[in-house]
C-alpha positions as CSV (number, residue, x, y, z in Angstrom):
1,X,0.0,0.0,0.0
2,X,0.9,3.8,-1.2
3,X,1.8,5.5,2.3
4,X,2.9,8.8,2.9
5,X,5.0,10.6,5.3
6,X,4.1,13.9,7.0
7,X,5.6,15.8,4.6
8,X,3.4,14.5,1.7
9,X,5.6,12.2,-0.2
10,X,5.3,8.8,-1.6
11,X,8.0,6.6,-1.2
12,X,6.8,3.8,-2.7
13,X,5.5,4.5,-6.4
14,X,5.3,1.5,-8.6
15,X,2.2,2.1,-11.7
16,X,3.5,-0.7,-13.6
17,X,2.8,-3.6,-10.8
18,X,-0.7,-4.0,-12.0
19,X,-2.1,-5.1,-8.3
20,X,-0.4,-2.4,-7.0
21,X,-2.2,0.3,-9.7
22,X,-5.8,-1.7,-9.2
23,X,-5.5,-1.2,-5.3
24,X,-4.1,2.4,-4.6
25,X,-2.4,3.8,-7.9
26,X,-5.3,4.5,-9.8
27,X,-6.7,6.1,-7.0
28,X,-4.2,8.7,-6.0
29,X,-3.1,9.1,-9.6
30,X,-6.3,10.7,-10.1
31,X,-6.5,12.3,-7.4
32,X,-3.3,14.4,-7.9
33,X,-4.3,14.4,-11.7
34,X,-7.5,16.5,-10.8
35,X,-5.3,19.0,-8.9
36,X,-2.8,19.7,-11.3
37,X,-5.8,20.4,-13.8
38,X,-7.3,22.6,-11.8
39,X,-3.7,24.7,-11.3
40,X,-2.6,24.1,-14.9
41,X,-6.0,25.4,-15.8
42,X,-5.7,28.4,-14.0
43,X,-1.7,28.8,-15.3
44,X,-3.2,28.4,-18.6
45,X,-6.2,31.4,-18.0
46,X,-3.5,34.2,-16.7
47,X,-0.9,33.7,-19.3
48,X,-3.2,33.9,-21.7
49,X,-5.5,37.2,-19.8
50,X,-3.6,39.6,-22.0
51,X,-4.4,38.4,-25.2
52,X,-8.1,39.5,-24.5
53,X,-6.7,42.7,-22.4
54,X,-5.1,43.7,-25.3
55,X,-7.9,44.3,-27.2
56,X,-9.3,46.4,-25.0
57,X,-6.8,48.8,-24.2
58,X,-7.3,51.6,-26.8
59,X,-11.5,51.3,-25.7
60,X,-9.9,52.1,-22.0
61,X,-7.7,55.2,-23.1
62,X,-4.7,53.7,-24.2
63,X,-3.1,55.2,-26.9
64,X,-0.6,52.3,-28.2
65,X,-0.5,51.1,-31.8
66,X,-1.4,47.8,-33.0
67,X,2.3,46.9,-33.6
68,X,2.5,47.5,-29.5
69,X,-0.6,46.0,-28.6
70,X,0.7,42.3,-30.3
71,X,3.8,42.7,-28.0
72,X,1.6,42.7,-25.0
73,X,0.2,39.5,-26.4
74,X,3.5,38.2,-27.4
75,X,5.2,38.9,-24.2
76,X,3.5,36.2,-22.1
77,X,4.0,33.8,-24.6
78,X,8.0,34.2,-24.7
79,X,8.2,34.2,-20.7
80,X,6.2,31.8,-20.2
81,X,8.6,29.6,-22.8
82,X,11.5,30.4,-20.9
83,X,10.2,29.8,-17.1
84,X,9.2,26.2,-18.4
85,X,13.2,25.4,-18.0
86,X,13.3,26.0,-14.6
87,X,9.4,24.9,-13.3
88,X,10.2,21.5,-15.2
89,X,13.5,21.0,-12.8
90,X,11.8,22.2,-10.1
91,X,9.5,18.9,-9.8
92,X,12.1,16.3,-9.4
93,X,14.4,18.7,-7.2
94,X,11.1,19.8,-4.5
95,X,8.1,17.4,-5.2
96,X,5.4,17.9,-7.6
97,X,2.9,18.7,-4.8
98,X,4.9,21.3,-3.4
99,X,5.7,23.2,-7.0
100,X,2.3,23.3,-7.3
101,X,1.6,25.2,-4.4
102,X,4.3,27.6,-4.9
103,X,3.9,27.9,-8.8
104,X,0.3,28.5,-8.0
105,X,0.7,31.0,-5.5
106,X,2.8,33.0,-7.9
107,X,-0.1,33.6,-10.1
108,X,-1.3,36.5,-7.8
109,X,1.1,38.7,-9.0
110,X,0.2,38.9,-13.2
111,X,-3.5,39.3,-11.8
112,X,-3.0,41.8,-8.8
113,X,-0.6,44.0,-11.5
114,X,-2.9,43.9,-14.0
115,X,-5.7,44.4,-12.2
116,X,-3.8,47.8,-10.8
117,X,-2.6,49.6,-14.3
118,X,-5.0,48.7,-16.6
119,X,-7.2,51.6,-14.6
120,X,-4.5,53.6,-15.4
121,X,-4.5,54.9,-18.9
122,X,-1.6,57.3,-18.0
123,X,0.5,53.9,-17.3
124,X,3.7,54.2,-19.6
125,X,4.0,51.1,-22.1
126,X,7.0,49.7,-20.4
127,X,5.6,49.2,-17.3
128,X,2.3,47.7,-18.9
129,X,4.7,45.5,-20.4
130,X,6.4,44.5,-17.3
131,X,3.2,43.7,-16.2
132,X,2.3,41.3,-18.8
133,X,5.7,39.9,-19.2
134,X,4.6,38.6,-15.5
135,X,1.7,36.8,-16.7
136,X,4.5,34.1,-18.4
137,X,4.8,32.9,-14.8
138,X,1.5,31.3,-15.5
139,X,2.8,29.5,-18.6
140,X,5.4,27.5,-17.0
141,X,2.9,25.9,-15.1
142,X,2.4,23.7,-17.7
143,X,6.0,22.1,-17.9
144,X,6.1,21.3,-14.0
145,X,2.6,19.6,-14.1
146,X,3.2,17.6,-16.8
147,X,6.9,16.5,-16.1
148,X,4.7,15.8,-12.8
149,X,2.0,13.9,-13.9
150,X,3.9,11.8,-16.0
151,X,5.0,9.6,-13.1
152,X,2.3,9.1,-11.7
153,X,0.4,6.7,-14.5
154,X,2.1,3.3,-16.1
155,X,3.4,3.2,-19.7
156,X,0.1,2.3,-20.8
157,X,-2.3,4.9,-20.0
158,X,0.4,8.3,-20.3
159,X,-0.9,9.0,-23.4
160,X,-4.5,9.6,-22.3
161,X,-3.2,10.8,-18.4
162,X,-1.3,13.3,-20.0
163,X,-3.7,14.5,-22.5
164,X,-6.5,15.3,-19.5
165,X,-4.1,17.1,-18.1
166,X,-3.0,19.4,-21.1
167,X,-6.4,19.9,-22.2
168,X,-7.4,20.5,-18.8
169,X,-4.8,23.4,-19.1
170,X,-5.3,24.2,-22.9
171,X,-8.9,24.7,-22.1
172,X,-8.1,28.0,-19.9
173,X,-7.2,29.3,-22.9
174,X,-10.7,29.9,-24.5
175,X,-12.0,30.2,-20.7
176,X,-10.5,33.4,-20.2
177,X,-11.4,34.7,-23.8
178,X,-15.1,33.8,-23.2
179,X,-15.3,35.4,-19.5
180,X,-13.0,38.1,-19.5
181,X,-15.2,40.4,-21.8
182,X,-18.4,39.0,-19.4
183,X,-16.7,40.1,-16.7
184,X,-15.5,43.4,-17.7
185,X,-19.1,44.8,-17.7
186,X,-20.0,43.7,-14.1
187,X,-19.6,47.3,-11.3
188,X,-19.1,44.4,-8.7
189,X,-15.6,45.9,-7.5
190,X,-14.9,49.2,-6.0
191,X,-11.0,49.3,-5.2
192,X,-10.7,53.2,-4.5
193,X,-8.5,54.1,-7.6
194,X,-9.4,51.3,-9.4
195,X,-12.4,52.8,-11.3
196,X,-14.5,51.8,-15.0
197,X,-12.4,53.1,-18.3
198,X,-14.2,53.4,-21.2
199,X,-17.4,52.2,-20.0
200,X,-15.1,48.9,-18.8
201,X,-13.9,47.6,-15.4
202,X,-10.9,46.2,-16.8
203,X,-9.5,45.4,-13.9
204,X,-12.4,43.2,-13.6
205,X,-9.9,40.6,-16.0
206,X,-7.3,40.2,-13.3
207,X,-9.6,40.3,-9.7
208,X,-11.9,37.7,-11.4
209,X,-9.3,35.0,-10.7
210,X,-8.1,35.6,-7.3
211,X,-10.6,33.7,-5.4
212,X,-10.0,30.7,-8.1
213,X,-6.3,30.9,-7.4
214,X,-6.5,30.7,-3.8
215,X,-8.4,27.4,-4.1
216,X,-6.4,25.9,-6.4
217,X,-3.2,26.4,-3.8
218,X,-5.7,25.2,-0.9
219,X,-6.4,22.0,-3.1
220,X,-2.9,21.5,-3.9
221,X,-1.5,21.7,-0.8
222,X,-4.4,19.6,0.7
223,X,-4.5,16.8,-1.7
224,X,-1.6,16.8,-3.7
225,X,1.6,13.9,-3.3
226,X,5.0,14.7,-3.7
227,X,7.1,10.9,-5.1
228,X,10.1,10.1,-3.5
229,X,11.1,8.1,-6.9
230,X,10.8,11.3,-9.2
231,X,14.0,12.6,-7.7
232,X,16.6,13.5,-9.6
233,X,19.2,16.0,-9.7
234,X,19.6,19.2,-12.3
235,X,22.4,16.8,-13.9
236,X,20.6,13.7,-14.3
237,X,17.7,16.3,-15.8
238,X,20.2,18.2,-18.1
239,X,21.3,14.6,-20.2
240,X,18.3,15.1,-22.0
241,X,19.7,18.0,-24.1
242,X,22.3,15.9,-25.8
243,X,20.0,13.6,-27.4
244,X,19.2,14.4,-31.1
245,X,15.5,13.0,-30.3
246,X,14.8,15.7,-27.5
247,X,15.8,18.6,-30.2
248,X,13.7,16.5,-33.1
249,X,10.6,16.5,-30.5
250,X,11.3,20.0,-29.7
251,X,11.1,21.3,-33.1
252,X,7.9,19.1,-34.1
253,X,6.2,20.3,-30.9
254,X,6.9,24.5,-31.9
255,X,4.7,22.9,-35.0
256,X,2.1,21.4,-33.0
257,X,1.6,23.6,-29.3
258,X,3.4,26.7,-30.1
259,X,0.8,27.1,-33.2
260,X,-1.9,26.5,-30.5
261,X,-0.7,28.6,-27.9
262,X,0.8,31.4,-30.4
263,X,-2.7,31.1,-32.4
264,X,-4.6,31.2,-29.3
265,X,-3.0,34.6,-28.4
266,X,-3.0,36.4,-31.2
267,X,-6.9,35.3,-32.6
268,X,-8.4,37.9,-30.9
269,X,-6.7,40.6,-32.4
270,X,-5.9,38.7,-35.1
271,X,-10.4,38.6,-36.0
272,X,-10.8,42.3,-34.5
273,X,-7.9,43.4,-37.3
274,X,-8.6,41.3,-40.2
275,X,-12.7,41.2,-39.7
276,X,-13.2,44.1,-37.5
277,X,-17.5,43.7,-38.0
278,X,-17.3,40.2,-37.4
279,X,-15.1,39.9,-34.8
280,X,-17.8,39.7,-32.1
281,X,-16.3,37.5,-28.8
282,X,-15.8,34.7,-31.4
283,X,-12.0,34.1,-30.4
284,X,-12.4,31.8,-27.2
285,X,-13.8,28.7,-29.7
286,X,-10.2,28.4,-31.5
287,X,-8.7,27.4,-28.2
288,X,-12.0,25.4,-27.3
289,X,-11.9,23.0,-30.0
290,X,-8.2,22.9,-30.4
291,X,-8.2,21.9,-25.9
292,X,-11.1,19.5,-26.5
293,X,-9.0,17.7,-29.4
294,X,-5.9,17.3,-27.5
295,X,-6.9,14.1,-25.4
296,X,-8.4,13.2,-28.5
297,X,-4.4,12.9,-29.7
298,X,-3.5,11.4,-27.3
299,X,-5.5,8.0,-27.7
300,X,-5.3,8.2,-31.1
301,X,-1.7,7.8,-30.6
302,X,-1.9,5.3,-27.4
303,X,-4.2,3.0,-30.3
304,X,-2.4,4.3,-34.2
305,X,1.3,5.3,-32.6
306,X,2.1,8.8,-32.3
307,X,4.5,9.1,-35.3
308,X,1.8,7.9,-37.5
309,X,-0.8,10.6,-36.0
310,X,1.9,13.0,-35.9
311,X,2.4,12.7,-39.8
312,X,-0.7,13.0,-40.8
313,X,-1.9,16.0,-38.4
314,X,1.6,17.8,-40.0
315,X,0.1,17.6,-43.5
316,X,-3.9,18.4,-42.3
317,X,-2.2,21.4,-40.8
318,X,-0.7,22.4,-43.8
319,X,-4.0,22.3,-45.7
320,X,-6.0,24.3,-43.6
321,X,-3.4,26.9,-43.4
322,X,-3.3,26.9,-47.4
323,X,-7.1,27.4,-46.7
324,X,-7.1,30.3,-44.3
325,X,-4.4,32.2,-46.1
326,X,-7.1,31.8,-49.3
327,X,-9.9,32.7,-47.1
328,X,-8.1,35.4,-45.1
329,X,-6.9,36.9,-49.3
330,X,-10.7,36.9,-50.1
331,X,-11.7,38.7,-47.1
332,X,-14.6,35.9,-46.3
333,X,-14.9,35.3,-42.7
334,X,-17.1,32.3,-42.6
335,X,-14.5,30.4,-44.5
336,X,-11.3,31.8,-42.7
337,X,-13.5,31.1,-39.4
338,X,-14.1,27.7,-40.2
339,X,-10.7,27.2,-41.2
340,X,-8.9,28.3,-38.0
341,X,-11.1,26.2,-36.2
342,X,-9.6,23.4,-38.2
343,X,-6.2,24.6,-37.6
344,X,-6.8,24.5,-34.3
345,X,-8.6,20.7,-34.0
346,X,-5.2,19.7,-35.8
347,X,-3.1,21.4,-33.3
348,X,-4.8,20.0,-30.1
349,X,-4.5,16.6,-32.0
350,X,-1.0,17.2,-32.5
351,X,-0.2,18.4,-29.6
352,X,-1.2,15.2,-27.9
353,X,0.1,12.8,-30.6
354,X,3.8,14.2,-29.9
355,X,3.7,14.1,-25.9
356,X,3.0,10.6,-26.4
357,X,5.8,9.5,-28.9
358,X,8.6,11.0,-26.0
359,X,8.0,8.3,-23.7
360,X,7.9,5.7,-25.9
361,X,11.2,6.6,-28.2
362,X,13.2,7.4,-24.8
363,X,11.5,3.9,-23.2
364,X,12.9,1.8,-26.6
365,X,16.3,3.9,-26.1
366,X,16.7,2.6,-22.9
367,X,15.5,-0.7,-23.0
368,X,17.6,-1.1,-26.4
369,X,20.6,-0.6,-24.8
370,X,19.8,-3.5,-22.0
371,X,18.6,-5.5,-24.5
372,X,19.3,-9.4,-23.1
373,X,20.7,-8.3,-19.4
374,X,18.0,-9.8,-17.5
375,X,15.2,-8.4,-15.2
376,X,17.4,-5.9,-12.9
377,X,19.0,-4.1,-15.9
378,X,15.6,-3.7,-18.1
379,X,13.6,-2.4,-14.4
380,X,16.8,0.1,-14.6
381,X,16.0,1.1,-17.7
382,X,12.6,2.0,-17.4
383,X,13.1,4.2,-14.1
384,X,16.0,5.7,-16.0
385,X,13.4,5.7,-19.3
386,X,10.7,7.9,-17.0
387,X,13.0,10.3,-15.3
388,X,14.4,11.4,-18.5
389,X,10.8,11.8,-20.5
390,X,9.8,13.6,-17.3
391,X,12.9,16.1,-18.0
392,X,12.4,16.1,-22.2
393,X,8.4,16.5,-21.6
394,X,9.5,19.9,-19.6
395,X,12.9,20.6,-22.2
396,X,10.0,20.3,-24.9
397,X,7.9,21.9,-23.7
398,X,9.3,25.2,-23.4
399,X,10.8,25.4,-26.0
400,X,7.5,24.9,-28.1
401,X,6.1,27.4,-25.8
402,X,8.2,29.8,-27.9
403,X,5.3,30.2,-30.7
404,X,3.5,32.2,-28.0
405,X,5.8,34.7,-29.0
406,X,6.7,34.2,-32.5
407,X,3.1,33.6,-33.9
408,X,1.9,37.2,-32.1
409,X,4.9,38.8,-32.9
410,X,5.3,37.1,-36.6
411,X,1.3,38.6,-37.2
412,X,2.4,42.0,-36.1
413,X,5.2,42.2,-38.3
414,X,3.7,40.5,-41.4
415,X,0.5,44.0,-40.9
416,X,3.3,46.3,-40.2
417,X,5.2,45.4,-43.2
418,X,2.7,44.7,-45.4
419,X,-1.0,45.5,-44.3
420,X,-1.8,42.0,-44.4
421,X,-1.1,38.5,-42.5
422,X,-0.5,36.5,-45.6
423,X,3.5,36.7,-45.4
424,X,3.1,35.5,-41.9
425,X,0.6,32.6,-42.6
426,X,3.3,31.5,-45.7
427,X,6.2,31.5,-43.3
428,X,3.9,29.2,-40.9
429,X,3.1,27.4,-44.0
430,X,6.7,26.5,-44.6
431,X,7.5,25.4,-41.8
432,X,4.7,23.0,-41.5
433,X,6.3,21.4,-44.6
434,X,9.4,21.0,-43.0
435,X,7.6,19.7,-39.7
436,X,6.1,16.8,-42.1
437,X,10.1,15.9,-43.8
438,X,11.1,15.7,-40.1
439,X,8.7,13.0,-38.7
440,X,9.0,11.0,-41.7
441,X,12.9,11.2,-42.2
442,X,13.8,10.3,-38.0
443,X,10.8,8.5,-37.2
444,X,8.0,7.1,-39.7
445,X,9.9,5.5,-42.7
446,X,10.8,1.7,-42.2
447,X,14.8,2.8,-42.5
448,X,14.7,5.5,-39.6
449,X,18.2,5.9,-38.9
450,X,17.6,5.2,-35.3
451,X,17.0,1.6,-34.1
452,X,16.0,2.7,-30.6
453,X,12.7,4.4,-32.4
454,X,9.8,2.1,-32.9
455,X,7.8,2.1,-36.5
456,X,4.8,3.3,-35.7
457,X,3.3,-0.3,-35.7
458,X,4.7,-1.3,-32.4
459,X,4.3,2.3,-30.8
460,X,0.4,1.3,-30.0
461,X,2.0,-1.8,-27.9
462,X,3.9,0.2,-25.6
């Protein structure tokens, strides 16, 4: 039996023992599951509060051009890649309960200084941009409570474990989109100086989640397990940078998450630019659909083999961004609509599909290079095998965060320059092509170079 010490942590953790999972692992994996969604949704909802904000802003008094208003949305994004480094190291060096907490509590301060200068319209743009480069804090969130989560469920069922848990996050994207402008209209705060802007009470968009924060460090710290055999040191984390596969999968997620998470930023002011009478507070369903088809990836890929989803989702995505640059061209905004709705199903899906081919090309790896050494060496191999996808899910992670930057910034630049978003929709287009070489070059044809990779045929087995 699973029994913790006073402190919250598991020392004996074994998912693959099948009596052991029926009789307490499922239990407490679910348990700790349901937490981390609950903080990873909330991560998700604040680093993604300015992309809604933004839009706003000149309504409230702000006199910033749109060039400036896509760096606010960009901002998050490129923070939020680069605290993933250090939130995904933090889980096997102080327990994945006790992140949590802390990563959690941390959210009060995007919220708080948002909530503060947005009733400011005399706030200079470097210090609103200080304040949204803050809400990146909530975009690590995700690195720490995957890398968590990951050892918490057998080989068998990550693929659907961790895509709950990513949608659960994802979905805070189109949350916040769908409530902020709600929210906005409501009188129901009264914080001396913080007073309505242009008919608005913006800071409506940051108070809104302080209550929901609180509870989610309350349920963390409550219910939450830290596991004594997810320790490891920065070094034994760090390893994961010289393998070839953890920079493959690193690439090939930019394609797949940072095209959600850069899309899912920049839509708002991406439809209230391009379709101004349309726009409406249609933006939250692009992250919606693209959140709900995430765990959707991931059992396609625990029953077809994520290479083989992976492919295929590379080349859909390249289709329906051939169809929203045609769409966008001909200024019809049912078709582009429907389009980026499809772009984002085939993110979700993709984003899923490629968290489940790390464990099982760094599993083979391991278990390759054991290959005939008996029972001791290949139990080796797999602790070794989940402490190092743990550390690539986080490495990977945040670096495909990065599109929360580039995709923003890449729209804003493509307008500037040219008045249009077609040069920036092209480049995206390209490198979907080059997304699609990749996975069949090192992983899907019969002669990858690398025996330790599985063809997708024996992926579903594993």
């Amino acid at each position: 039996m699973a029994e913790r010490d006073g402190a919250r942590w598991i020392d004996a953790w074994d998912p693959e023992d099948e009596e052991f999972w029926r009789r307490d692992g499922r239990r407490i994996a679910r348990r700790n599951l349901l937490w981390s969604i609950v903080a990873e949704n909330l991560g998700f909802s604040i680093w993604l509060l300015w992309s809604v904000t933004a839009t706003k802003l000149p309504k409230a008094g702000f006199h910033y051009t749109t060039e400036q208003l896509f760096g606010l949305v960009a901002l998050p994004g490129l923070v939020g890649s680069l605290m993933r480094f250090p939130y995904a190291i933090a889980v096997p060096r102080f327990g994945g309960r006790n992140w949590t907490v802390v990563s959690a509590m941390l959210l009060f301060v995007p919220t708080v200084s948002l909530a503060v200068l947005v009733s400011r319209p005399g706030t200079p743009y470097w210090l609103m941009l200080l304040a949204a480069a803050s809400a990146g804090l909530g975009g690590g969130n995700f690195s720490s409570s995957m890398a968590n989560i990951s050892f918490f469920f057998p080989d068998r069922e990550k693929g659907l474990a961790l895509g709950l848990n990513a949608a659960g996050g994802n979905i805070g994207v189109s949350t916040v989109q769908l409530l902020v402008p709600l929210v906005i209209g409501w009188s129901w705060v009264n914080l001396g100086s913080l007073q309505p802007a242009g008919g608005m009470y913006l800071a409506n968009a940051g108070l809104m989640w302080l209550p929901l924060v609180a509870v989610a460090v309350f349920g963390a710290w409550r219910y939450m397990d830290n596991l004594s055999s997810a320790r490891s040191n920065v070094r034994d984390q760090l390893v994961v940078a010289s393998s070839r596969h953890t920079w493959t999968m690193a690439w090939l997620y930019i394609g797949t998450f940072g095209s959600f998470i850069g899309y899912s930023a920049a839509f708002p002011l991406l439809l209230k630019t391009q379709f101004p009478e349309h726009a409406a507070n249609l933006a939250f369903l692009g992250p919606l659909v693209g959140s709900i088809a995430r765990p959707l990836g991931g059992r396609l890929a625990d029953a077809k083999g994520g290479t083989r989803v992976t492919f295929w989702t590379f080349l859909a995505m390249a289709c329906a961004t051939v169809a929203v640059i045609h769409f966008v061209d001909a200024r019809e905004f049912g078709g582009f609509l429907l389009m980026f709705l499809v772009l984002f199903v085939t993110t979700g899906i993709g984003n899923g599909s490629t968290f489940r081919m790390i464990p099982v090309i760094f599993r083979n790896e391991k278990l390759s290079a054991v290959e005939g050494r008996g029972p001791e060496a290949r139990e080796a191999a797999l602790k070794a095998a989940r402490i190092e996808s743990a550390a690539v899910l986080g490495f990977v992670s945040a670096i495909g965060a990065c599109g929360g930057y580039l995709v923003p910034r890449s729209f804003g630049a493509s307008i500037q320059a040219t008045g249009s978003v077609h040069l920036a929709l092209v480049s995206f287009l390209v490198f979907y092509g080059t997304c699609v070489g990749l996975t069949w070059a090192c992983y899907m044809r019969r002669k990858a170079p690398s025996v330790a990779v599985p063809r997708w045929e024996s992926e579903a087995q594993v």
